[in-house]
C-alpha positions as CSV (number, residue, x, y, z in Angstrom):
1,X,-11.2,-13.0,-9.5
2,X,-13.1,-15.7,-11.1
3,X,-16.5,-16.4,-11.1
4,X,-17.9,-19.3,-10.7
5,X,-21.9,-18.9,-10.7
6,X,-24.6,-16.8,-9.1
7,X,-28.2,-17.4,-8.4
8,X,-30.6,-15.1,-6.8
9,X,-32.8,-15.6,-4.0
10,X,-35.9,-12.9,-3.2
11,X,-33.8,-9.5,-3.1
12,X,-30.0,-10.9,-3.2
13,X,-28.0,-12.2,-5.6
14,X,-25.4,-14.6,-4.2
15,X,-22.4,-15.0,-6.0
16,X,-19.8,-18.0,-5.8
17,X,-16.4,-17.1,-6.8
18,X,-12.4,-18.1,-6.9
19,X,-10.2,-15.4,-5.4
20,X,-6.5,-15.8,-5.1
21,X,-7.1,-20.2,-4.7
22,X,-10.1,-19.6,-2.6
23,X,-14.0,-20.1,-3.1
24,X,-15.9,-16.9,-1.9
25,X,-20.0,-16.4,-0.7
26,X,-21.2,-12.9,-2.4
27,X,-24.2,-11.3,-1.1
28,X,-25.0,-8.5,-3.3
29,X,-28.2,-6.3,-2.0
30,X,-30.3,-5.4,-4.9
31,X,-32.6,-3.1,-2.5
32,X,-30.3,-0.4,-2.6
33,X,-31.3,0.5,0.8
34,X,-29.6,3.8,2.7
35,X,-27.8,3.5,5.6
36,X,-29.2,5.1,8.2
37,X,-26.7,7.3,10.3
38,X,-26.0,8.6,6.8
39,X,-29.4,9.0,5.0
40,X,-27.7,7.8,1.7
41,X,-26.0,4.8,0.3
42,X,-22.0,3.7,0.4
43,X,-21.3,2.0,-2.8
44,X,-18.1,0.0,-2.2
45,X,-17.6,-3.0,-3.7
46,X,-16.4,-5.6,-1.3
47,X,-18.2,-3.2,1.8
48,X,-17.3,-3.9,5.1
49,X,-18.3,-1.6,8.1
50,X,-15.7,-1.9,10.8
51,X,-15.0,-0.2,14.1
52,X,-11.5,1.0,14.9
53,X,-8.9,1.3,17.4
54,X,-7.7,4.4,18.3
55,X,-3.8,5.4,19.6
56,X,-3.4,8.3,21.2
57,X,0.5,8.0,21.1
58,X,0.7,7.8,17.5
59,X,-2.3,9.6,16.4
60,X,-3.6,6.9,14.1
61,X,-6.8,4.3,14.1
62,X,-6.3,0.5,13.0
63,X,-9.0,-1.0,11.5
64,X,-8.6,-5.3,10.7
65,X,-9.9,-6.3,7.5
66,X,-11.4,-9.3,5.9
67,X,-8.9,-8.3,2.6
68,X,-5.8,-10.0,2.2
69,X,-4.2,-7.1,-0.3
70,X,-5.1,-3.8,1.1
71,X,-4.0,-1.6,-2.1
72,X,-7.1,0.6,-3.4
73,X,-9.2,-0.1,-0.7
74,X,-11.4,2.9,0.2
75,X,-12.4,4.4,4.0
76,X,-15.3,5.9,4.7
77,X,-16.6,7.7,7.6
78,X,-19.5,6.0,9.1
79,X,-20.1,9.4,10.8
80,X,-19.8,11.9,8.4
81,X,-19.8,9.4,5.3
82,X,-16.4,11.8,4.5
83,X,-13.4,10.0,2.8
84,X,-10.1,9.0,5.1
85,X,-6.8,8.4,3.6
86,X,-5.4,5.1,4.5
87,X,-1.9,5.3,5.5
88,X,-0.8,2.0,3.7
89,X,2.6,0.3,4.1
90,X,3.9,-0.9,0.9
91,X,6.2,-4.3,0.8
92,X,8.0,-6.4,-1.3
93,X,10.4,-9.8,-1.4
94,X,13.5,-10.7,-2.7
95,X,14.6,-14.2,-3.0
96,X,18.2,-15.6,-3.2
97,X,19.4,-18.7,-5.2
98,X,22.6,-20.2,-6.5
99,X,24.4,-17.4,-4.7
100,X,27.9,-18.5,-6.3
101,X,26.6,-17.3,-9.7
102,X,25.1,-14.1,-9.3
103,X,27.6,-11.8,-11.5
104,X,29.3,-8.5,-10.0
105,X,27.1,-5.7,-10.8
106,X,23.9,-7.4,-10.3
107,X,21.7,-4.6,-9.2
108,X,18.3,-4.6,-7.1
109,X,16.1,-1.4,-8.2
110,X,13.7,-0.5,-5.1
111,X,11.5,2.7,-6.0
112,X,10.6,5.2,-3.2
113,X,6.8,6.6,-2.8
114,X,7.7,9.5,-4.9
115,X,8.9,7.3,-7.9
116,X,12.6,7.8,-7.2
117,X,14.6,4.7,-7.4
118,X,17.2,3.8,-4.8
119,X,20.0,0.8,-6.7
120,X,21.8,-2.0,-4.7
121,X,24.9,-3.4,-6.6
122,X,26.2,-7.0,-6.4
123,X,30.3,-6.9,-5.7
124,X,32.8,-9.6,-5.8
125,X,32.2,-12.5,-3.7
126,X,34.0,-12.8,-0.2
127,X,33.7,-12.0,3.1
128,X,34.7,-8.1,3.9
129,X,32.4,-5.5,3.9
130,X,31.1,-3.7,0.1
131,X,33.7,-0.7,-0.8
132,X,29.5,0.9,-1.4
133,X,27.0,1.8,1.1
134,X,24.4,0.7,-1.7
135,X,26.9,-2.5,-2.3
136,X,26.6,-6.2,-1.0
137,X,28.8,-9.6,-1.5
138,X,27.5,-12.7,-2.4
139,X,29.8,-15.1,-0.1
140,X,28.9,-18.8,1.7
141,X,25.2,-19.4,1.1
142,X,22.1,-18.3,-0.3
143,X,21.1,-17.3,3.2
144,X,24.4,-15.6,3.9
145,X,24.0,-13.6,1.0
146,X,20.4,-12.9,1.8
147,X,21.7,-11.7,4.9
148,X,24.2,-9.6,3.2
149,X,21.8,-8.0,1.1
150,X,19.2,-7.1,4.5
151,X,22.2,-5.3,5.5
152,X,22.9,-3.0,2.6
153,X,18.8,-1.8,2.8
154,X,18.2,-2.1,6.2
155,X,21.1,0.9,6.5
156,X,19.2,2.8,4.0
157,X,16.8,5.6,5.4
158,X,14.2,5.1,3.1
159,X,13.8,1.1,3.4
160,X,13.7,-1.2,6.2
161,X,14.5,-4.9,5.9
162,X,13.6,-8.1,8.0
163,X,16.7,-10.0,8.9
164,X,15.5,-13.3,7.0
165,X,15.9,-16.5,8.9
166,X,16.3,-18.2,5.6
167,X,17.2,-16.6,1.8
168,X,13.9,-14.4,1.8
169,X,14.0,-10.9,2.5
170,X,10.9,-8.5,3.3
171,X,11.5,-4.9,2.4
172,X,9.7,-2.5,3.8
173,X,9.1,1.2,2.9
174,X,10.0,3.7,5.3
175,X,7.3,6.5,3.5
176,X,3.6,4.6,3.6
177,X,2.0,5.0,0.5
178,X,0.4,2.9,-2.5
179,X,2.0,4.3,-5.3
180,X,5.3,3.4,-7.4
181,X,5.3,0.2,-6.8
182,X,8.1,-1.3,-8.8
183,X,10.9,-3.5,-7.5
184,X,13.3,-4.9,-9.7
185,X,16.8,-7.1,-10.3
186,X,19.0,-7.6,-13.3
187,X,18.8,-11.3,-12.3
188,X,15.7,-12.3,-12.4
189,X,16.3,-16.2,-11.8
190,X,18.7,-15.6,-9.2
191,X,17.5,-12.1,-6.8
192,X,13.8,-13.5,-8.4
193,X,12.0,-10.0,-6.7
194,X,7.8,-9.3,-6.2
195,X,6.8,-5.8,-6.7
196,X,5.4,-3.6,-4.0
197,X,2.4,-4.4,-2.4
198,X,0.1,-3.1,0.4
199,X,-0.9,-5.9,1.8
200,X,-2.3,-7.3,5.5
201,X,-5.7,-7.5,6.9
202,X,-4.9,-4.0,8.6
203,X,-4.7,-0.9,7.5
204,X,-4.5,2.2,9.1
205,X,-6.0,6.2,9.0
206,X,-4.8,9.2,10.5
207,X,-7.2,10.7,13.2
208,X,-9.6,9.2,15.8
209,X,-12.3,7.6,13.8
210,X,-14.6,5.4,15.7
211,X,-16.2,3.3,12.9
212,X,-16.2,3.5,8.9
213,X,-17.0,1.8,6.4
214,X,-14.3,-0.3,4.0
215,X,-14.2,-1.6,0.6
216,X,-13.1,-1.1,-3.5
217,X,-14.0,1.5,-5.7
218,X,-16.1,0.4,-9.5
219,X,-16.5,2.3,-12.4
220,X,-20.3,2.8,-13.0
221,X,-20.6,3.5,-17.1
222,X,-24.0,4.4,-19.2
223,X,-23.7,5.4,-22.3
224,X,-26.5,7.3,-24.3
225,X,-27.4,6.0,-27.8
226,X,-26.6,8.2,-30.7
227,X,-29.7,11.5,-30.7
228,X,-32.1,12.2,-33.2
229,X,-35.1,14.4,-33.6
230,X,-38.5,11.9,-34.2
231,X,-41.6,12.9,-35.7
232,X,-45.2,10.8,-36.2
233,X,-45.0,7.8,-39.0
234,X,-47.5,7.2,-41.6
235,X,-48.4,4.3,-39.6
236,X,-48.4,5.6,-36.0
237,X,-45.6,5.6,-33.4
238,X,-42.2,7.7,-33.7
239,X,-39.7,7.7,-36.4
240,X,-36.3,9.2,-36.5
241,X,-35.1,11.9,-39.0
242,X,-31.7,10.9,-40.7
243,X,-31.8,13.5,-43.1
244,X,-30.5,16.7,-42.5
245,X,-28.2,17.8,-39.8
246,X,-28.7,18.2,-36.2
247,X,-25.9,20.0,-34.6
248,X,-26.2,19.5,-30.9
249,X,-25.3,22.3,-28.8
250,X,-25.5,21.1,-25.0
251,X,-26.7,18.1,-22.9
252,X,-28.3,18.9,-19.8
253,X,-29.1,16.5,-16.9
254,X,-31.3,16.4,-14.0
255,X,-30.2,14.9,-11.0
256,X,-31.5,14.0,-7.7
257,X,-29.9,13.2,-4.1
258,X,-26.1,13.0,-6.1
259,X,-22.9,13.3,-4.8
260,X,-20.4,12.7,-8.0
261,X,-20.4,11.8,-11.5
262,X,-18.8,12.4,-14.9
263,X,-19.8,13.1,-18.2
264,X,-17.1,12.1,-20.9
265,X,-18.0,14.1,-24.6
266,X,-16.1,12.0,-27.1
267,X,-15.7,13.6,-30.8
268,X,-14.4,12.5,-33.8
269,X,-11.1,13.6,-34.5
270,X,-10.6,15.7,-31.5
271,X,-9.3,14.6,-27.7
272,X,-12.3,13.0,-25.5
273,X,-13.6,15.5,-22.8
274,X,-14.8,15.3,-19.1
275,X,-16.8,17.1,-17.2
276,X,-17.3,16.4,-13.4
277,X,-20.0,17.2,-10.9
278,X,-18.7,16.8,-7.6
279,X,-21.7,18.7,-5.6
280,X,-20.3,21.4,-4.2
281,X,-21.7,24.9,-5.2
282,X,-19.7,28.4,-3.9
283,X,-21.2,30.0,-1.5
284,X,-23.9,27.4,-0.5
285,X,-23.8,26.5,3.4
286,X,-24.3,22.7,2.5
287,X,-21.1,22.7,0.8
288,X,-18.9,22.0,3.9
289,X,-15.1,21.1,3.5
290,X,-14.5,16.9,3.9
291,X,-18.4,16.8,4.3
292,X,-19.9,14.9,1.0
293,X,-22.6,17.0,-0.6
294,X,-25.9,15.1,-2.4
295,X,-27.7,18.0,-3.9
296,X,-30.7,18.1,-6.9
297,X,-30.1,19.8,-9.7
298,X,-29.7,20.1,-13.3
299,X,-26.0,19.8,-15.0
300,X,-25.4,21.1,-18.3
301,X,-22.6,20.4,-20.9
302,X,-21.2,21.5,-23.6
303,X,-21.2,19.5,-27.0
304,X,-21.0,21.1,-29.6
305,X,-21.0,18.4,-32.8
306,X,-23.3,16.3,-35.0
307,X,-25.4,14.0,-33.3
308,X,-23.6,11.1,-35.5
309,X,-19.8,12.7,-34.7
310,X,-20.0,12.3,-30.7
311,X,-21.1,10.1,-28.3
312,X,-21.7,10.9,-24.2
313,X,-21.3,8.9,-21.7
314,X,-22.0,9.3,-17.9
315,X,-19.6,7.3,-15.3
316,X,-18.7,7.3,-11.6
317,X,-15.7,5.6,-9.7
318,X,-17.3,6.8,-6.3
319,X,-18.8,5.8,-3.4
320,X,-21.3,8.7,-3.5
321,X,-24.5,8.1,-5.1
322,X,-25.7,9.4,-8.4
323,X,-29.3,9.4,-9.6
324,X,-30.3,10.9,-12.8
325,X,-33.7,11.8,-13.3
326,X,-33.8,12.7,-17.3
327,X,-31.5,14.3,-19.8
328,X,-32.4,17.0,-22.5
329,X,-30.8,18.1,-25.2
330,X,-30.7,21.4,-27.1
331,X,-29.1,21.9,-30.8
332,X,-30.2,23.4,-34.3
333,X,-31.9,21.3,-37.0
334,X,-31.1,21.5,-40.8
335,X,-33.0,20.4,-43.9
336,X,-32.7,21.8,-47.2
337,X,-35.8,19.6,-48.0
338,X,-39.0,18.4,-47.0
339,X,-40.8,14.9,-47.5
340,X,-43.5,14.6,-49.7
């Protein structure tokens, strides 16, 4: 996505900006206002809320989308305000050219949901079937051979293939999912190959949910400054004490109507680590399973450095709000001398 420009207007800032060869209208609230069958804010980027269609047959609810590429889009329950996994359908093309010079043992590498990889091999031109069940000939014209090839994965039980009307073929996965998305070839120029995609304006969830709420997850990141202990100047106000060592032990924050956040600790010398705060507490009755939980509280964390060998930051990639009140710190100061 490119942006173009933005300009605000009272509470709104409206942003104007290329997507995929197309001019987009943002409105972005600044109000931050809660929605009120949930008593709390959805932050999805891109938010949409939606009602759904609901089969009984097949257990699922379609939802259309104003999204052209569905992958990493979120769900929300407008009810509940609980997440719903979106059973996504993952596809990919294959185009054939100059069909007389694609080599024996091209191969076209499609990979499954669970990263396995399934290979289809090019064999000598001609008209009889492959000696393979994973084989296909190149024979007569690119749409022959495109037909060809439709036929060696639409007989696979993990793929199926639209029979192209020309020298494109869809392939289609037979598990739904949006991971392990690679498709490739060994001939780049001639089985030219687009990875997998979930794409469409609709998606789908399993269960009967009337209405939810659809968009992208962002990464929220603050980071604090660098702490120091401050004591009165000479000539008024605060100033910070550099000498001597202050060895902070834990950082401790208060929060307030919060569902999720993280707190990354990152040391010198030593591997970065996160602590998360998800909002459920054992054995509290407001902590009800695929319910989200927005509690107050204070969350404490370990540090356990010099305040000039770390650095902590706070981020969320949810759709749950987090508000933090204040942070505290607690640690040990050393001087081996005193100003004068």
């Amino acid at each position: 996505m490119q942006i173009i420009s933005a300009f605000s207007y009272e509470s709104n800032i409206y942003v104007i900006a290329n997507e995929r060869q197309k001019a987009n209208l943002y409105k972005i609230d600044l109000r931050n206002l809660e929605n009120s069958d949930l008593n709390m804010q959805i932050h999805l980027d891109q938010r949409a809320k939606l009602n759904g269609s609901y089969s009984a047959g097949t257990g699922l609810t379609t939802f259309t989308t104003p999204y052209p590429v569905n992958a990493g889009l979120i769900c929300v329950d407008a009810a509940t305000g609980s997440d719903i996994s979106i059973v996504a359908t993952a596809s990919c093309t294959i185009t054939v050219t100059d069909y007389a010079n694609i080599a024996v043992g091209k191969t076209i590498v499609l990979t499954k949901q669970d990263g396995t990889t399934i290979t289809f091999t090019s064999e000598s031109a001609g008209g009889t079937s492959p000696s393979s069940t994973l084989g296909w000939r190149p024979n007569t014209s690119n749409n022959v051979t495109a037909d060809n090839i439709y036929t060696a994965i639409n007989a696979h039980a993990d793929f199926t293939a639209t029979n192209p009307a020309a020298n494109v073929i869809t392939v289609t996965r037979v598990v739904k999912g949006t991971t392990n998305l690679a498709a490739t070839s060994t001939d780049s120029v001639r089985l030219a190959m687009t990875a997998f995609q979930a794409t469409g304006t609709t998606v789908t969830t399993t269960g009967n949910v009337a209405s939810a709420y659809l968009g992208f997850n962002f990464t929220s990141l603050y980071t604090l400054s660098t702490q120091y202990l401050r004591e009165p100047g000479k000539v008024g106000g605060l100033v910070s004490l550099t000498a001597g060592r202050l060895q902070v032990r834990t950082m401790s924050f208060d929060y307030a109507d919060t569902g999720f956040f993280q707190v990354v600790v990152s040391h010198d010398n030593r591997d970065d680590k996160t602590y998360t705060f998800n909002g459920y507490i054992i054995d509290s009755s407001s902590s009800l399973i695929e319910r989200p939980v927005l509690t107050n509280g204070t969350f404490r964390v370990p540090i356990q450095a010099r305040n000039t060998d770390h650095t902590v930051s706070i981020k969320s990639s949810s759709y749950l709000p987090v508000n933090l009140v204040s942070a505290e710190m607690e640690g040990f100061y050393y001087r081996r001398s005193s100003r004068v």
